[in-house]
DRENDO-1510 file (C-alpha; in Angstrom, 1 decimal, always signed):
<recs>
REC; n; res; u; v; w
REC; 1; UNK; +31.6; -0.2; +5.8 .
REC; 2; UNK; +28.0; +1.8; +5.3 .
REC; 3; UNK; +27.6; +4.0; +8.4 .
REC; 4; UNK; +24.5; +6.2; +8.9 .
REC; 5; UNK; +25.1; +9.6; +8.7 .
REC; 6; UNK; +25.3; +9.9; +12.9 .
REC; 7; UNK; +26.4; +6.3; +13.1 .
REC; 8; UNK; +23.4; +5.4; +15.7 .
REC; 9; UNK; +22.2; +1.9; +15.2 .
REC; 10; UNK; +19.5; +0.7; +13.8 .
REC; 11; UNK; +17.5; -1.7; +14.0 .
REC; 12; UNK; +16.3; -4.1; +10.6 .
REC; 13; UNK; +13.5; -6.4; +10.2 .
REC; 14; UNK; +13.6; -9.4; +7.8 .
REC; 15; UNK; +11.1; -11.1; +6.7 .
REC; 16; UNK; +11.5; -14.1; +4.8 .
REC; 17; UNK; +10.5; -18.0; +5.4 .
REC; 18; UNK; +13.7; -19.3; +4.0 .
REC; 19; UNK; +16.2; -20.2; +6.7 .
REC; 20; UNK; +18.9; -19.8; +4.0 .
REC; 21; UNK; +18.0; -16.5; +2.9 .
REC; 22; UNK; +17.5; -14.9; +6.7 .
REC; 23; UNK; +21.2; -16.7; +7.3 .
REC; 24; UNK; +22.8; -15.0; +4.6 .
REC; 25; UNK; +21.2; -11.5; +5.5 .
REC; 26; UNK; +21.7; -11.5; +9.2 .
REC; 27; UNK; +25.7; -12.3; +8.0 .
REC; 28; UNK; +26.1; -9.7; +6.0 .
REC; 29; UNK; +23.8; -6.7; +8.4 .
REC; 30; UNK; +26.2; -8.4; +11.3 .
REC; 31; UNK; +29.1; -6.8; +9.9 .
REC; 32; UNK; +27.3; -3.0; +9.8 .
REC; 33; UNK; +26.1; -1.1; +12.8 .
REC; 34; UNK; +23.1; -2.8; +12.9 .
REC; 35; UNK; +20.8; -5.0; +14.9 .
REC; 36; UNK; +18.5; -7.4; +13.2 .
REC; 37; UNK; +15.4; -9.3; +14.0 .
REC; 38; UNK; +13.6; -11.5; +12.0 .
REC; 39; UNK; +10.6; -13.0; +11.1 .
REC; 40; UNK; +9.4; -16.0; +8.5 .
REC; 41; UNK; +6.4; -14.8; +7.1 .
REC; 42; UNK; +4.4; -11.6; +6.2 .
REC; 43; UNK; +1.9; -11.8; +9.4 .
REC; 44; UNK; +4.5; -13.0; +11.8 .
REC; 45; UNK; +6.7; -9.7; +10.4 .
REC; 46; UNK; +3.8; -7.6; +10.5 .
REC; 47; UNK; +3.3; -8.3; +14.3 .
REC; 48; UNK; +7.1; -7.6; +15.2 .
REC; 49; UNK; +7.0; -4.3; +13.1 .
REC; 50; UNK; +4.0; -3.0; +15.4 .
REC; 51; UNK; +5.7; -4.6; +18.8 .
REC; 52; UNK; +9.3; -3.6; +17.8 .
REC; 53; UNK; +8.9; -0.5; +15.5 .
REC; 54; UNK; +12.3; -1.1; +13.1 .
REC; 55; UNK; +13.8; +1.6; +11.5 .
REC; 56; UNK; +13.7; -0.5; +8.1 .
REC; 57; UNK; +12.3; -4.2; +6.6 .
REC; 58; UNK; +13.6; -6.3; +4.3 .
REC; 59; UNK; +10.5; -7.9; +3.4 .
REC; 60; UNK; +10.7; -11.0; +0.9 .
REC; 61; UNK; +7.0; -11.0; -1.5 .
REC; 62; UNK; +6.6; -15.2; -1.9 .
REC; 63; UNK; +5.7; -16.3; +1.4 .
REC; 64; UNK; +3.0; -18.9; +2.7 .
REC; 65; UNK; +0.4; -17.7; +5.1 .
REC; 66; UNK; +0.8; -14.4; +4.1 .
REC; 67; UNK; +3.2; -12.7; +1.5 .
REC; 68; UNK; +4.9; -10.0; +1.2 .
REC; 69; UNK; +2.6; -7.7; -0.3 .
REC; 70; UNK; -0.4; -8.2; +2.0 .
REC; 71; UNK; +2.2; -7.1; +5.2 .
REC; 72; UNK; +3.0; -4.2; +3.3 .
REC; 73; UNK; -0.3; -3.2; +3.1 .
REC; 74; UNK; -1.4; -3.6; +6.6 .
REC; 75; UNK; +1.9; -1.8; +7.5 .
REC; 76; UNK; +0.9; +1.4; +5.1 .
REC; 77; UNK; -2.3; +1.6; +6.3 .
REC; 78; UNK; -1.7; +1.1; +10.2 .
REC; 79; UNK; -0.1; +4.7; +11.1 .
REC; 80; UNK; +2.1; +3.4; +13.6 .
REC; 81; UNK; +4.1; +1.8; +11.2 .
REC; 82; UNK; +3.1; +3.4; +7.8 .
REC; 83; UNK; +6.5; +5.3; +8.1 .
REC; 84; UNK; +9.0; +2.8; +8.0 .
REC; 85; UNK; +10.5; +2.0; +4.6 .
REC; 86; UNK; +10.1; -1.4; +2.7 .
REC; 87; UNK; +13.1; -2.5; +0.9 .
REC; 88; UNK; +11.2; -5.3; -0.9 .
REC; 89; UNK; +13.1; -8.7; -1.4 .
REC; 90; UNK; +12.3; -10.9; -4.0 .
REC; 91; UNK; +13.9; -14.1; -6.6 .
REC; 92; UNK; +11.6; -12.5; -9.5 .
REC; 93; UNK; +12.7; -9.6; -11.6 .
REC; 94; UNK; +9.3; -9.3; -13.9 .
REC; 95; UNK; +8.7; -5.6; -14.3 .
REC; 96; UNK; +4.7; -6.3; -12.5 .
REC; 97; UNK; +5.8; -7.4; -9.3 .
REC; 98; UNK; +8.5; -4.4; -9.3 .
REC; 99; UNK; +5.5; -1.8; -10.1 .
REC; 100; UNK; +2.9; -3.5; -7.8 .
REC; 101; UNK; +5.7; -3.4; -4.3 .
REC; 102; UNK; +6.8; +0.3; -5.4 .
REC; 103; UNK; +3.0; +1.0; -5.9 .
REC; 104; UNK; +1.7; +0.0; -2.6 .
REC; 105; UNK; +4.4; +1.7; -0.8 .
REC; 106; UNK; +7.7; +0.0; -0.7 .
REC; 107; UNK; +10.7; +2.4; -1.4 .
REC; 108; UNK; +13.2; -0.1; -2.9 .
REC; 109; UNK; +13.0; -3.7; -5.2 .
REC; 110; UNK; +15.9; -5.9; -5.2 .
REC; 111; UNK; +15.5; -9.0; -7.2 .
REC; 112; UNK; +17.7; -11.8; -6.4 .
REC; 113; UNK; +20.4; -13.2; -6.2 .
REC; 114; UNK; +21.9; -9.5; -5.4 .
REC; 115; UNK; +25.5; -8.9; -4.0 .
REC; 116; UNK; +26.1; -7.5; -0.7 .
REC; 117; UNK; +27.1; -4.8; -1.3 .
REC; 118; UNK; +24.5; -3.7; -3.5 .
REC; 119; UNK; +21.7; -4.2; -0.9 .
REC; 120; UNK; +24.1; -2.4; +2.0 .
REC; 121; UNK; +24.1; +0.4; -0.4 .
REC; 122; UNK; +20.4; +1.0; -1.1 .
REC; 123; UNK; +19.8; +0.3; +2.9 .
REC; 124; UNK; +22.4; +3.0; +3.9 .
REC; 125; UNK; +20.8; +5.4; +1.6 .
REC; 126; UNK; +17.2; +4.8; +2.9 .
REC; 127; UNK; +18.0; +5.3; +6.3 .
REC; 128; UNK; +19.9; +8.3; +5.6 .
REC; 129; UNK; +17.2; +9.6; +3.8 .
REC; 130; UNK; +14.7; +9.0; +6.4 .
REC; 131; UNK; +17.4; +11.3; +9.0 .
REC; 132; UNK; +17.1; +14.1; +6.5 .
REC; 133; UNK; +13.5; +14.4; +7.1 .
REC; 134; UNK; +12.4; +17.0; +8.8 .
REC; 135; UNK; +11.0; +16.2; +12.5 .
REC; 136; UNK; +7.8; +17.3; +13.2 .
REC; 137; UNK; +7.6; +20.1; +16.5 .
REC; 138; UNK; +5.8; +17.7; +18.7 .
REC; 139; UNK; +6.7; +14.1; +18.1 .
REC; 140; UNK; +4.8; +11.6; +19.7 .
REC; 141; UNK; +3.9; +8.0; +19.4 .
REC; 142; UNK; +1.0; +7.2; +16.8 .
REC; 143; UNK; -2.2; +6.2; +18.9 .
REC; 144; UNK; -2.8; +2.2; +18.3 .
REC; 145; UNK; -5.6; +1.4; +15.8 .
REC; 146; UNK; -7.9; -1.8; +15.8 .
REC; 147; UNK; -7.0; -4.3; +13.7 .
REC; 148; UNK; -9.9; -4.2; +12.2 .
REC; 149; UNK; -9.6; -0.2; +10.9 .
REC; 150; UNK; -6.0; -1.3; +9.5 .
REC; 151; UNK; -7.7; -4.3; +7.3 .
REC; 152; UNK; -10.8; -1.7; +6.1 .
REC; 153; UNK; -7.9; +1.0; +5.2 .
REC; 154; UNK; -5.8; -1.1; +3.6 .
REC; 155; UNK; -8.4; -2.4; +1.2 .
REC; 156; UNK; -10.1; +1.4; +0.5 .
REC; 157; UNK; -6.5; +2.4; -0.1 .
REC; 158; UNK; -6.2; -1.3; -2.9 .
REC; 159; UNK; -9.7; -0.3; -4.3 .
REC; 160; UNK; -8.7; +2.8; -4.7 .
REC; 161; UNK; -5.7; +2.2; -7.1 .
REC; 162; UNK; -7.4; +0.1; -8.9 .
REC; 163; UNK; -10.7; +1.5; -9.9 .
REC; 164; UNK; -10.5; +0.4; -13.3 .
REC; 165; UNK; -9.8; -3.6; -12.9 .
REC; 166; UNK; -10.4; -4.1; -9.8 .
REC; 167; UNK; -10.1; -8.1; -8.6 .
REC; 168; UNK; -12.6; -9.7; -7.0 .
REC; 169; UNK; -13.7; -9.5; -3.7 .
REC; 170; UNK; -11.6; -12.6; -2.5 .
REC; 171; UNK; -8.8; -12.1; -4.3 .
REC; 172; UNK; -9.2; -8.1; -2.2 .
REC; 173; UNK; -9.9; -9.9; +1.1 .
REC; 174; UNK; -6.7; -11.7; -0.1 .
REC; 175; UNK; -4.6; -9.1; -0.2 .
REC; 176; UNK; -5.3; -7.4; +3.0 .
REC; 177; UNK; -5.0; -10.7; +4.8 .
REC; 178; UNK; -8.7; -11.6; +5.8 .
REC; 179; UNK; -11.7; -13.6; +3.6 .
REC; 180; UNK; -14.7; -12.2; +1.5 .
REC; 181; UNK; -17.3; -12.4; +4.5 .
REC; 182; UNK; -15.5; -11.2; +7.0 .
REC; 183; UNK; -14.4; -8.0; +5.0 .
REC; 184; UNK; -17.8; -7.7; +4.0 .
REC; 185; UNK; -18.6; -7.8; +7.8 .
REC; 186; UNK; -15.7; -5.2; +8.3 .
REC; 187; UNK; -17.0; -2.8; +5.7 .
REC; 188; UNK; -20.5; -2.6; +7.1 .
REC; 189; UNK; -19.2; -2.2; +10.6 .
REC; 190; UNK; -16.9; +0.9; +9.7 .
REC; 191; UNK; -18.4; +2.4; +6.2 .
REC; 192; UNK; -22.1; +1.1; +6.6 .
REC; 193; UNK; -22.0; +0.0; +3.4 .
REC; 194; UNK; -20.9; -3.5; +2.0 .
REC; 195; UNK; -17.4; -3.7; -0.4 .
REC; 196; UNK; -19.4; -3.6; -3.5 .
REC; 197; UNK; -21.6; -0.2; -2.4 .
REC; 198; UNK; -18.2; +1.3; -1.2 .
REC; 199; UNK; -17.0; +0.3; -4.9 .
REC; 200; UNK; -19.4; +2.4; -6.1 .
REC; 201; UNK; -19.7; +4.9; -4.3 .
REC; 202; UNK; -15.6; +5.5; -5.2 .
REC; 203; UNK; -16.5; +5.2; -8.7 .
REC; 204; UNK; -18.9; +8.0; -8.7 .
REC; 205; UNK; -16.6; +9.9; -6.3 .
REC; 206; UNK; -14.0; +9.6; -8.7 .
REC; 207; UNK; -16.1; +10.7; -11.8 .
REC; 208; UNK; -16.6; +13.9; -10.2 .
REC; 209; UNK; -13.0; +14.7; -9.3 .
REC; 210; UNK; -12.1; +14.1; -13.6 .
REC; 211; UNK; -15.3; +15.7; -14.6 .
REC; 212; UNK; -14.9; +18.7; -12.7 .
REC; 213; UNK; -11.1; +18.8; -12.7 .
REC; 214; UNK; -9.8; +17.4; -16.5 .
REC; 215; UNK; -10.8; +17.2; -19.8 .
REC; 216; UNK; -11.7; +14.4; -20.5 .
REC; 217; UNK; -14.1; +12.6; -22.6 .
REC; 218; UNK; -17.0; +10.9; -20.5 .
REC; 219; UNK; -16.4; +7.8; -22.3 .
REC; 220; UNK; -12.9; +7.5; -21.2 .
REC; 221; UNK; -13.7; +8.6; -17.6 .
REC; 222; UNK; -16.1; +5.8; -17.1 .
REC; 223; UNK; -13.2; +3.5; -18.4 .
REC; 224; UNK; -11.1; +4.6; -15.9 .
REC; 225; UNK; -12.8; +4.2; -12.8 .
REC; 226; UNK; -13.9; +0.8; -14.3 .
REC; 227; UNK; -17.6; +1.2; -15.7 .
REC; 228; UNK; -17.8; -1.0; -19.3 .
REC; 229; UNK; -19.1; +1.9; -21.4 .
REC; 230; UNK; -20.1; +5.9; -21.0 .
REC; 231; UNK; -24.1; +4.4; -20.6 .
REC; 232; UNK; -23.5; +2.2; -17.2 .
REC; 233; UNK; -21.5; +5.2; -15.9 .
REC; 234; UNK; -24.3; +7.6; -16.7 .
REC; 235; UNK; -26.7; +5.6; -15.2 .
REC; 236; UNK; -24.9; +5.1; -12.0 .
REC; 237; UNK; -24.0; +8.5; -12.1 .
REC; 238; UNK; -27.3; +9.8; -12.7 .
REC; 239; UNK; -28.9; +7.7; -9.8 .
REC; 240; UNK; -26.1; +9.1; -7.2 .
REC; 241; UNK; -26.3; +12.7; -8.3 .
REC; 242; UNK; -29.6; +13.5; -10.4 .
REC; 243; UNK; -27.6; +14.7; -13.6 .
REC; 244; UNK; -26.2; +12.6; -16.3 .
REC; 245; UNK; -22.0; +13.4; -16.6 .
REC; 246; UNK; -22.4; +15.6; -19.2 .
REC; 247; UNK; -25.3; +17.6; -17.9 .
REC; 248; UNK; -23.2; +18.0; -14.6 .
REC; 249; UNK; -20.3; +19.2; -16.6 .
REC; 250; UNK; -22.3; +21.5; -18.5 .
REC; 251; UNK; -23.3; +22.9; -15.1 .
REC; 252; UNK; -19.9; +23.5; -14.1 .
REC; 253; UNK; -19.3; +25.3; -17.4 .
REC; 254; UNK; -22.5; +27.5; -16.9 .
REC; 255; UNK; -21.8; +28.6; -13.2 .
REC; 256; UNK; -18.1; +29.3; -14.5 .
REC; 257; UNK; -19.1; +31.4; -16.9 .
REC; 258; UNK; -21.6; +33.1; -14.5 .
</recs>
């Protein structure tokens, strides 16, 4: 039997809309020192993680309504819950889906079927690991974010690691678990800007950081953070800042060298 290091229980979340599936775990977590909840899909999990705050969720990724990958965005980006670890479930073992659940936060990808065992072991080993942090002097409970700041961070954090393809705007709304209009809405409310102007605007922000801090070329910068060619880029960059890339890198160089 897994124990946790100080054998406390804890308490697991699993999220998955088969009944069969959420059978089969709640068997096998019955048999360890823990107590289980569940939920049957992603926004019906995400509620119960911010009312019951688990220690850890098994979190299945193909879900109707809203799958797996949109609740762990809203979890990551909603600091009440950001902290507790993902152990993503899911019947696909393509190397995408395993880069885009570790990507967007989740600590673990177990592809079924999986045995028992297996899954007990990586579960016992998170939760240890999360005892071994260090505690900060003052805990104290996160303070509760709107809903609506949770859905805007979730999709600068998306657009964010995906400068240079991003999807488009629904497929974003998608994956934060609203619709185009009303993210648009969203964006102006908090940013004052719509998606597309805070798309930009972390282009150019971006270009900076690699002009000033790497290397390389202005071509493949403006790749990068998702401009077509060197020329868009300079234009963009030139209406935001004044300077063309290379001219502001060539400043750099002279006040270095000053």
């Amino acid at each position: 039997m897994y124990l946790t290091s100080d054998a406390q229980v804890r308490n697991i979340l699993i999220v998955d809309d088969s009944a069969f599936e959420q059978r089969m775990l709640v068997d096998l977590l019955s048999e360890l020192p823990y107590r289980v909840s569940v939920a049957f899909n992603g926004e019906q999990g995400y509620q119960l993680a911010l009312s019951s705050r688990p220690d850890l969720i098994l979190l299945d990724v193909r879900m109707p309504n809203m799958d797996g990958y949109t609740c762990c965005r809203l979890l990551k980006a909603n600091p009440a819950t950001r902290d507790i670890p993902i152990i993503f479930l899911s019947g696909t073992d393509a190397a995408e889906d395993r880069i885009t659940g570790l990507s967007i936060g989740g600590v673990d990808f177990v592809s079924k079927p999986f045995t028992p065992g297996e899954l007990a072991a990586r579960i016992h080993v998170h939760l240890n690991l999360i005892q071994r942090q260090p505690a900060p002097a003052a805990a104290s409970e996160p303070a509760e974010v709107d809903p609506d700041t949770v859905i805007v961070n979730a999709a600068k954090r998306l657009i964010s690691d995906n400068l240079a393809a991003l999807p488009s705007l629904a497929e974003i709304a998608c994956s934060v678990g609203t619709y185009r209009e009303k993210l648009n809405h969203l964006f102006r409310t908090h940013t004052g800007m719509t998606v597309f102007a805070f798309i930009r605007e972390a282009r150019i922000q971006r270009g900076l950081q690699l002009l000033r801090d790497t290397d390389m070329d202005v071509q493949d910068i403006a790749l990068l953070i998702g401009f077509n060619n060197a020329g868009n880029f300079a234009t963009a960059f030139r209406e935001k800042t004044g300077n063309t890339p290379s001219a502001y890198r060539a400043s750099l160089e002279d006040d270095a060298a000053a």
